[in-house]
C-alpha positions as CSV (number, residue, x, y, z in Angstrom):
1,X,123.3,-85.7,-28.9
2,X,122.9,-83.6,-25.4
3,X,125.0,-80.6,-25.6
4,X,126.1,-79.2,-22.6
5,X,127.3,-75.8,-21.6
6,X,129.7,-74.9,-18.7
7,X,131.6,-72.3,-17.0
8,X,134.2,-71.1,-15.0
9,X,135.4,-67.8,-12.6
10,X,138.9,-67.4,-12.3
11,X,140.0,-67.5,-8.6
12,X,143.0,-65.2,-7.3
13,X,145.6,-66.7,-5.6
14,X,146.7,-65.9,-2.2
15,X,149.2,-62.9,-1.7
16,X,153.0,-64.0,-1.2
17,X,153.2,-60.9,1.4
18,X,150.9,-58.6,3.2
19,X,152.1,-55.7,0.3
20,X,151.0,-58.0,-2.5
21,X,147.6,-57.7,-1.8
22,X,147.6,-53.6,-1.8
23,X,148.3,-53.8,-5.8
24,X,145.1,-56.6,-6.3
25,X,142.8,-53.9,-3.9
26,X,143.8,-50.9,-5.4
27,X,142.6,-52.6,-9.0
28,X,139.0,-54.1,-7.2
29,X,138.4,-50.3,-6.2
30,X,139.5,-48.8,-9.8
31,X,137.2,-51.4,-11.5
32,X,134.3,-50.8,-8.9
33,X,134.5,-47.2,-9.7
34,X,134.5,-47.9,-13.4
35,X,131.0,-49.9,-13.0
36,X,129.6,-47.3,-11.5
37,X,130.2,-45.1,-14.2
38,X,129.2,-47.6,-17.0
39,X,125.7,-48.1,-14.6
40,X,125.1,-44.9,-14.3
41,X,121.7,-43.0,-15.8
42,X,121.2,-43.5,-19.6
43,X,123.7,-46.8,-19.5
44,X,122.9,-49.9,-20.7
45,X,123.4,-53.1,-18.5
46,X,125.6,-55.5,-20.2
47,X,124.0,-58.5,-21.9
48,X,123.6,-61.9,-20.7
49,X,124.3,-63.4,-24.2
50,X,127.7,-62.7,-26.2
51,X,127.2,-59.7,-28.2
52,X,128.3,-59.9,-31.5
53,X,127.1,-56.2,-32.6
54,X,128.6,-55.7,-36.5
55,X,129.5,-59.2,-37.1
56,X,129.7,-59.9,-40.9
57,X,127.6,-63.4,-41.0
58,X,123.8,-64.5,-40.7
59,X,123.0,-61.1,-42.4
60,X,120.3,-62.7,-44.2
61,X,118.5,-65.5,-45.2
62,X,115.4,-66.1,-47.9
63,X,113.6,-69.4,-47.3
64,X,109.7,-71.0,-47.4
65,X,107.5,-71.0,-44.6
66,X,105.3,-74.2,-44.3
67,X,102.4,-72.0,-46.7
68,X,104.7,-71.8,-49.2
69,X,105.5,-68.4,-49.0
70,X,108.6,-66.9,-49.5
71,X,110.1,-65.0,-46.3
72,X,113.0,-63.0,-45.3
73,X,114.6,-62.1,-42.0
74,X,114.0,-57.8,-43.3
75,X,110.5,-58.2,-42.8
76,X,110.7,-58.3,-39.1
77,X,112.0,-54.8,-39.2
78,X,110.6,-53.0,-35.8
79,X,110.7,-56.7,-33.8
80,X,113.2,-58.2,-32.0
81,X,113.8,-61.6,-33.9
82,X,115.1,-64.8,-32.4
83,X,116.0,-67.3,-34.7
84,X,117.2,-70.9,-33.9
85,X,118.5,-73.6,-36.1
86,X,117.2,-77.5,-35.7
87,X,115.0,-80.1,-36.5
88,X,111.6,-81.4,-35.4
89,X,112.6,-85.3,-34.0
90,X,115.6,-83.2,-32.4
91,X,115.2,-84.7,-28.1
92,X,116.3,-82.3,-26.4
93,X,117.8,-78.9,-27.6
94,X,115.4,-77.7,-29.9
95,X,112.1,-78.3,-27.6
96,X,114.1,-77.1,-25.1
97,X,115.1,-73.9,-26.9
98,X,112.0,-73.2,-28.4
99,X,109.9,-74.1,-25.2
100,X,112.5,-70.6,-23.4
101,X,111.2,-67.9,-26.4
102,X,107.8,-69.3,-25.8
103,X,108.3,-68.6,-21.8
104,X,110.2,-65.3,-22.8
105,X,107.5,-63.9,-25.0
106,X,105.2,-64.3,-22.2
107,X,107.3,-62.9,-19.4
108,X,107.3,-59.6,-21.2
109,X,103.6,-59.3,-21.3
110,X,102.5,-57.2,-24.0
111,X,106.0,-56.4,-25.4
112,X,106.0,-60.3,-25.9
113,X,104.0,-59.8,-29.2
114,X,106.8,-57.4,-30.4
115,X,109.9,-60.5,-30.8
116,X,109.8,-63.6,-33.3
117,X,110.8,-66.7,-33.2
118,X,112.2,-68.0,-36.4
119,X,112.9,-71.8,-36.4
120,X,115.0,-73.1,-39.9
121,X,115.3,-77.0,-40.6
122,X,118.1,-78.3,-40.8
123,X,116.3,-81.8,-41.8
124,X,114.4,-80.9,-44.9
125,X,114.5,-84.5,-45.9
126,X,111.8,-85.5,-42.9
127,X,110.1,-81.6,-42.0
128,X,107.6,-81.1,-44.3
129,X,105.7,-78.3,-44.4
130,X,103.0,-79.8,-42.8
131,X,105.3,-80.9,-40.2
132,X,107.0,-77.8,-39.7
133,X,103.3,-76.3,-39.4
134,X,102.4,-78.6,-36.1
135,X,105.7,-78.2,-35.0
136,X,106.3,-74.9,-34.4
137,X,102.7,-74.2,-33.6
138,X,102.5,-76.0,-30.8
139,X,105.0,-73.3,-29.3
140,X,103.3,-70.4,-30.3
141,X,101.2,-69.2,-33.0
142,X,103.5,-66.9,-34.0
143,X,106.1,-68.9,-34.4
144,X,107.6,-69.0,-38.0
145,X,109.2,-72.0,-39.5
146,X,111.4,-72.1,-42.6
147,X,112.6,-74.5,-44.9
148,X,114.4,-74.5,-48.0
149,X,116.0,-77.0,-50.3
150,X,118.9,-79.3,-49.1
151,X,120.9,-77.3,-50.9
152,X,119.8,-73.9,-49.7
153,X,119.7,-75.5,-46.1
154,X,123.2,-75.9,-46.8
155,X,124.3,-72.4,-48.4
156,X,121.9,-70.7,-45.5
157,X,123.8,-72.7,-42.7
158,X,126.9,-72.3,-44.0
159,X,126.6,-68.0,-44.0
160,X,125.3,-68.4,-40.4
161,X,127.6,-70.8,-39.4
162,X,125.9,-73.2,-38.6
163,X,127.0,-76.9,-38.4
164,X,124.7,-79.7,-38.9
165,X,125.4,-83.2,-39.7
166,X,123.3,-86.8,-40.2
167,X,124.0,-89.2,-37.4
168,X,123.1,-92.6,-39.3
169,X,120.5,-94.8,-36.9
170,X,119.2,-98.0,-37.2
171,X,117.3,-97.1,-40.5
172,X,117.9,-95.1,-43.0
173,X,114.7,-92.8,-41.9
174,X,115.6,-92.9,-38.0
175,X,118.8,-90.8,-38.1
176,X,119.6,-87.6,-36.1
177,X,120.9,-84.8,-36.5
178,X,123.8,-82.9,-34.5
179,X,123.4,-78.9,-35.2
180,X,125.0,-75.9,-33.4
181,X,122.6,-75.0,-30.4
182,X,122.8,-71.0,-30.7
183,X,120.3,-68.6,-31.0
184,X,120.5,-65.7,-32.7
185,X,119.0,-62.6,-31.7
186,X,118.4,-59.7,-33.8
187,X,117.4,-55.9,-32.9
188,X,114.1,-54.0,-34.0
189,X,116.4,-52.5,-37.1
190,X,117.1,-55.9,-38.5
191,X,120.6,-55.8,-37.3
192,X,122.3,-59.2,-35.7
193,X,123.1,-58.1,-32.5
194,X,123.9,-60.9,-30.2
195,X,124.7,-65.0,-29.9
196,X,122.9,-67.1,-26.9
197,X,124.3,-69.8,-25.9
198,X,122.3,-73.2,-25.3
199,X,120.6,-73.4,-21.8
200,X,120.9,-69.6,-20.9
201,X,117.7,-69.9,-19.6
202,X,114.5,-68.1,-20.2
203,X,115.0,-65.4,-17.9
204,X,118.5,-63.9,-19.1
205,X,117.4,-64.3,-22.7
206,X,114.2,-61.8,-21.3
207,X,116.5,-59.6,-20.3
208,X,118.7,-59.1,-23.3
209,X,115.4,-58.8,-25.0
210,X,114.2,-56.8,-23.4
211,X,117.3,-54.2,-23.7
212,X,117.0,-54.2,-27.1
213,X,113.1,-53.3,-27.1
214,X,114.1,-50.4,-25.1
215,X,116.9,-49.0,-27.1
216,X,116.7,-45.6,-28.6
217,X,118.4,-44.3,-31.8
């Protein structure tokens, strides 16, 4: 399945009278000067993806990497992690997603060795370890893949909320998959910080990365 992202900008509609449109000014100027303030030194720009700062979900996770090793989202501490849910036969949204880390890791130079990509199966069934291995190495060598059990796939999605679902094909072993395309992005303390949407592109997601890499305290 192609999932597909839009958006709009409310318009303002035309003033009934030439005083109506004093009011709509007067507000334009109040929230001009209000930017200002919030851009001002020591302010941070807002954030291209939704921020999501103290949410009570995806805290967590403890899954296998394609070596067998057990690995946990804590030991990133001092890295910015990005972790994306999917599946290796996925089309479109997972190369796609995976293929904007790999070009935002390289936009920011030497702070690019400083964020991780984390990509969990949802598929289990069909990516093996040695699957996940090629997979995700093909990216980046830095890239870490996780898998876990169906049924910790299941509990691991479900705290991130994450929805995935088989989409039956013309053999048992050909179906798909249709998953939640977010990332999530998590700061250099470990905490979850913000969502990204599907098809932000590689440069905003550089952006909020980059923010976090530079935040003090």
């Amino acid at each position: 399945m192609r999932w597909r992202v839009s958006g709009w900008l409310p318009g303002m509609a035309p003033a009934a009278r030439r005083g109506a449109a004093w009011p709509a000014l007067w507000l334009a100027v109040v929230l001009a000067l209000s930017a200002c303030e919030r851009s001002g030194p020591g302010a941070s720009a807002p954030f291209k993806s939704i921020d999501i700062t103290g949410a009570d979900y995806a805290q967590g996770l403890e899954l296998s990497d394609p070596d067998g090793k057990r690995r946990t989202l804590a030991e990133f501490k001092g890295k910015v992690v990005v972790l994306f849910f999917g599946f290796t036969q996925c089309p479109d949204v997972c190369p796609t997603t995976l293929a904007e880390i790999a070009t935002v890791k390289q936009q920011l130079g030497a702070d690019g060795a400083r964020v991780v990509p984390v990509f969990v199966t949802v598929d289990p069934e069909r990516d093996t370890p040695a699957v996940l291995k090629a997979y995700v190495g093909s990216f980046g060598a830095d890239f870490v893949a996780l898998r876990g059990t169906p049924e910790e796939t299941k509990a691991v999605a479900r705290a991130f909320k994450i929805f995935y679902a088989k989409v039956p094909g013309k053999t048992e072993s050909s179906y798909t998959v249709d998953h939640t395309a977010r990332s999530y992005v998590y700061d250099t303390k470990g905490r979850l910080r913000l969502a990204t949407r599907y098809g932000i592109g590689a440069d905003a997601l550089a952006s909020d990365v980059r923010q976090l890499l530079n935040e003090k305290g």
